[in-house]
N, C-alpha and C positions, 0 to 999 in steps of 0.2 A: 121046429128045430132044424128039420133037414133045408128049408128055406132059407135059414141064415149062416146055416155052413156053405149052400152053394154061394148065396150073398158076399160071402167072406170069400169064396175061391175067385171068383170073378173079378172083386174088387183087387187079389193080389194079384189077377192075372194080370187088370188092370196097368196096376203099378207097376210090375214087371217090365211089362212092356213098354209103357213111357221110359222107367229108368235105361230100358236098351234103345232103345232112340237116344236118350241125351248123351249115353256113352258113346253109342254111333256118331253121332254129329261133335261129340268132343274130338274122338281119335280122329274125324274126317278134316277138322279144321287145322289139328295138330299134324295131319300128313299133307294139309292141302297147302298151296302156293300161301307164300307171304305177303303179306297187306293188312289192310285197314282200310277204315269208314275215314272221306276227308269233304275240305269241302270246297268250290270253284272261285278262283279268284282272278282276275283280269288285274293290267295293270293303269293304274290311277294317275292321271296326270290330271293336278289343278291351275288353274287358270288363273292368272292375277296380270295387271300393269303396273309399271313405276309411276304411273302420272294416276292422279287422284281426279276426279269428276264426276259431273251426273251421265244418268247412261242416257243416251241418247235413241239406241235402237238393240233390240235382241234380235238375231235373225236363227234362232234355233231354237227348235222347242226341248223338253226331256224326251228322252227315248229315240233321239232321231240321229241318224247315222252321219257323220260328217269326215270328210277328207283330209288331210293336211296341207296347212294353208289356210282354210276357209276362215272367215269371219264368222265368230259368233257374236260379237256386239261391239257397238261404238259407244264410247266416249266425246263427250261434246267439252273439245281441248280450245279454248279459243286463245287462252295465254301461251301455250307452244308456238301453237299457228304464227301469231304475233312475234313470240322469240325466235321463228323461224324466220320469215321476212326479215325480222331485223339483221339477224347473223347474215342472212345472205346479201342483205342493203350494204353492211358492214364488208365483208368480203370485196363485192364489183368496189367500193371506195378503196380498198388495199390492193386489189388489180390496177386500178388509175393512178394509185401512185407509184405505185411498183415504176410500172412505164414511165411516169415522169421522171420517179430519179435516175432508172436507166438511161433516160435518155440526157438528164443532165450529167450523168457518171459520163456517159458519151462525148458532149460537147467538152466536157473538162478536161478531159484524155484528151483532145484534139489540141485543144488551145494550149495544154505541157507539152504538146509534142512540137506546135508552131514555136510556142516559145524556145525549148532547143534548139531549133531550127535556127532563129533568128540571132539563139549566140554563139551557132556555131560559123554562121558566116560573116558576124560579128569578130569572131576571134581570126577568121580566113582575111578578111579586112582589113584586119588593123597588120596583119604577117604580111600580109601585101604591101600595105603602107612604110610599115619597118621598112621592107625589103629598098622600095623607092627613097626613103627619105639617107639610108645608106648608101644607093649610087650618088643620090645628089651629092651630098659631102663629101665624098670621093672626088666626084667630077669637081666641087667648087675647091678643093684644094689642090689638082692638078692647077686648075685655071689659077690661081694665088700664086704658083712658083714659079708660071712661064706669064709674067705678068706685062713682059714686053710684048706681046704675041697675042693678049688678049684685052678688050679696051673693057673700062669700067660698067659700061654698060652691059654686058656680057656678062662679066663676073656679079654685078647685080640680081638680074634674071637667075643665073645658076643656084646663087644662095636665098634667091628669093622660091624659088620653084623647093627647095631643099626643107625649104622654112614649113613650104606650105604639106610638104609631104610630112611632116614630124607631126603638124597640127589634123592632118588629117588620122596617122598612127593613134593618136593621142585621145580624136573623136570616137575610134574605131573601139577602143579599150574603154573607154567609157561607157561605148551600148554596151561591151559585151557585160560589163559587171553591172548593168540596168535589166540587159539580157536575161541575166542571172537570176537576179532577185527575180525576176517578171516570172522564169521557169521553175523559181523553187516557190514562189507563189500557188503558179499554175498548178503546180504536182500536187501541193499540200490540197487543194480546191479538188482534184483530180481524187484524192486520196477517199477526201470528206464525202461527196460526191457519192465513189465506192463503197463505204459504209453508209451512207444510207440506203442507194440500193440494195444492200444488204439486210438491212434494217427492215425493207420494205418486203423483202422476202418473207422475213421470218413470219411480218406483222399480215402477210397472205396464209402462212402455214396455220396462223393461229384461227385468225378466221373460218377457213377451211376447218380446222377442229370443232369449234363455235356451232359452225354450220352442220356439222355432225351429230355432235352431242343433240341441236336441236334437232335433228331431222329424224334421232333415234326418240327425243321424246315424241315427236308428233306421231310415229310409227306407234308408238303404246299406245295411241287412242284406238287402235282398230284391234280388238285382242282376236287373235290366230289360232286355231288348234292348232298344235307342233306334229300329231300323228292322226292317223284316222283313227276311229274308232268311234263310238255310242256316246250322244252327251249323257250324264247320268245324275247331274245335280244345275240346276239355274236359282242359284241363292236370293237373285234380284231382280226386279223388276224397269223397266221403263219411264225413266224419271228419278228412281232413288239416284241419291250423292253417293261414292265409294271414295275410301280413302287411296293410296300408292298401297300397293301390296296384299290388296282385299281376295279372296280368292271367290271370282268370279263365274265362274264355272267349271264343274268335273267331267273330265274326257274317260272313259275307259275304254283301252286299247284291246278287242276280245280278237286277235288274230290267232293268239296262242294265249290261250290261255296254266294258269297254272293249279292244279290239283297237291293240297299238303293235306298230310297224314301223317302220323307216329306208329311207328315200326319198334316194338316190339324189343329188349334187349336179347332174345333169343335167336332172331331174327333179323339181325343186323348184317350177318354177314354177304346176306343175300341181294343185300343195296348196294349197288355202287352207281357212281355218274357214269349218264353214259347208258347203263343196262335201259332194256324197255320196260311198257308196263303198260296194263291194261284197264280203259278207266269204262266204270257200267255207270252210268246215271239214271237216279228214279223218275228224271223224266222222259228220258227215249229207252227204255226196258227193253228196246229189240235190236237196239244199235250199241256196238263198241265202238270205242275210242282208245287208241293207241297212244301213248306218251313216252315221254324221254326222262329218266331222274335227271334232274337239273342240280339237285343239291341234295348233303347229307348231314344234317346236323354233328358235328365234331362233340357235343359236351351233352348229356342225358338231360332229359326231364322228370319231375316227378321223383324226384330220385331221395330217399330216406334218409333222416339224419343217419345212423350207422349201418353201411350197408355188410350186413355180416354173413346172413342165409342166401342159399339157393332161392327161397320166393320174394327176400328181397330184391334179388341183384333179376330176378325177372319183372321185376315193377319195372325196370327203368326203362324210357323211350327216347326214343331219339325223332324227331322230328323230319320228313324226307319231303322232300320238290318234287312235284313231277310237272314238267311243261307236254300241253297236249294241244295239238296243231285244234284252230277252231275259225275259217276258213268263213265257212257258212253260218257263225255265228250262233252255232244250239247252244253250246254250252254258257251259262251265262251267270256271274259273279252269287255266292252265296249257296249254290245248286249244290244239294247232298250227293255223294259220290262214292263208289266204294274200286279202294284201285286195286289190284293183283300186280305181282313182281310177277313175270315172265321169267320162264326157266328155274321156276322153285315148286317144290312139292312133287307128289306123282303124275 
């Protein structure tokens, strides 16, 4: 008997004492800093091209650390290739003529400007000729009225010389309105000329685009990481076909990595962006990690249809960011983590 009373004191001391441990460690967590259990996440960039092909070459394995820039695999593009030579064959032919019409917009501007030329001295010409075929008839009619004074022969010559100054006026006016047409000809040809040099412009700008557009798909044959970071997925192999848009390989960016957790509606007030925060991971147990809240969920989780009581409106969480510098690469996508809010608790 006295065996199973002590049996019995023991086992309440037992209890006792667990039960004051679990209070201990309730009221400790309830005074202690803000946080939660979250888990590591790096940022994901996949890999695709717009041009479709078989792969030609992988030069990356998984797990291996790559720069930005670098080539992870080619593409065996021969129909770009192709569109490319062409677009650029096409281009130097729209350079050659570009200069050809320049140069006839040139000659033809030359040849409207001779032709002014020619009816403006054309028209100098024939006011000269006026001018002369007016003295003549002047002089042959003085010579008519003092006709004793002057013999036929004379007065012949005068009106013969008069004759021929009228028929030269007469030639002179005739280039000019041949002049004419010849210069409004020239202009019009002069004009033609200038649109198509123009013409030839454009038929260079488009080329020039042509030759762009290709030279952007032949660049998609070499797919690039955009950032450094960890390959962390190669979907394909060497020699499979991929279609335009295939996602070819996964980059994770582990410089900074990001630590999420749900914070507690009791516990919200202690988040903000911006504050610090303290990340322990299960795999380095003797190293902190300091982070940044990056972000604070705006709208609950978890959150009950009618939230009426005090232990409902404590269900609800709110989900928080924390960015944590990762440098040397420990911390790494998946890794359990348990973060503390700095400046909460005692």
């Amino acid at each position: 008997m006295k065996r199973m009373i002590a049996a019995v004191l023991v086992l309440a001391a037992v209890l006792g004492t667990l039960l004051g441990v679990k209070i201990y460690a309730q009221r400790a967590a309830l005074l202690g800093a803000a946080g939660g259990s979250g888990v590591v996440e790096g940022t994901t960039v996949r890999l695709s091209s717009r041009a479709g092909g078989r792969i030609t070459e992988v030069l990356v394995r998984e797990g291996q650390a790559v720069a930005a820039g670098d080539v992870v695999l080619r593409l065996d593009c021969v129909e770009p290739q192709a569109a490319l030579a062409q677009t650029q064959a096409q281009l130097e032919g729209a350079r050659q003529q570009a200069i050809a019409a320049e140069r006839a917009a040139g000659a033809a501007s030359s040849a409207a400007g001779a032709a002014r030329a020619s009816v403006q001295a054309a028209d100098a010409g024939a006011r000269a000729a006026g001018v002369q075929t007016d003295a003549a008839r002047r002089q042959a009619s003085r010579m008519d009225a003092v006709q004793t004074d002057v013999s036929a022969a004379q007065l012949d010559q005068v009106r013969t010389t008069a004759e021929g100054m009228q028929a030269q006026a007469d030639l002179a006016r005739a280039q000019r309105r041949a002049g004419s047409a010849q210069a409004q000809a020239a202009q019009q040809q002069a004009g033609a000329a200038g649109a198509q040099a123009a013409a030839a412009e454009q038929g260079i700008k488009a080329a020039e685009a042509a030759v762009q557009r290709a030279q952007l798909t032949q660049d998609e044959c070499e797919v690039r990481s955009p950032r450094a970071g960890l390959v962390q997925l190669l979907p394909y192999e060497t020699g499979e076909l991929v279609g335009p848009g295939a996602t070819l390989a996964t980059v994770v960016d582990l410089r900074i990595v990001q630590a999420s957790f749900y914070l507690p509606n009791a516990d919200l007030g202690a988040a903000r962006p911006g504050g610090s925060a303290a990340v322990q991971a299960d795999a380095w147990p003797d190293r902190a990690f300091t982070g940044t809240i990056a972000t604070v969920a705006t709208e609950a989780e978890f959150t009950p249809r009618n939230v009426q009581t005090r232990t409902d409106r404590d269900r609800l969480v709110y989900k928080v960011t924390v960015d944590v510098p990762n440098e040397d690469g420990a911390l790494r996508p998946g890794m359990p983590v348990e973060v503390r809010l700095l400046g909460t608790g005692d």
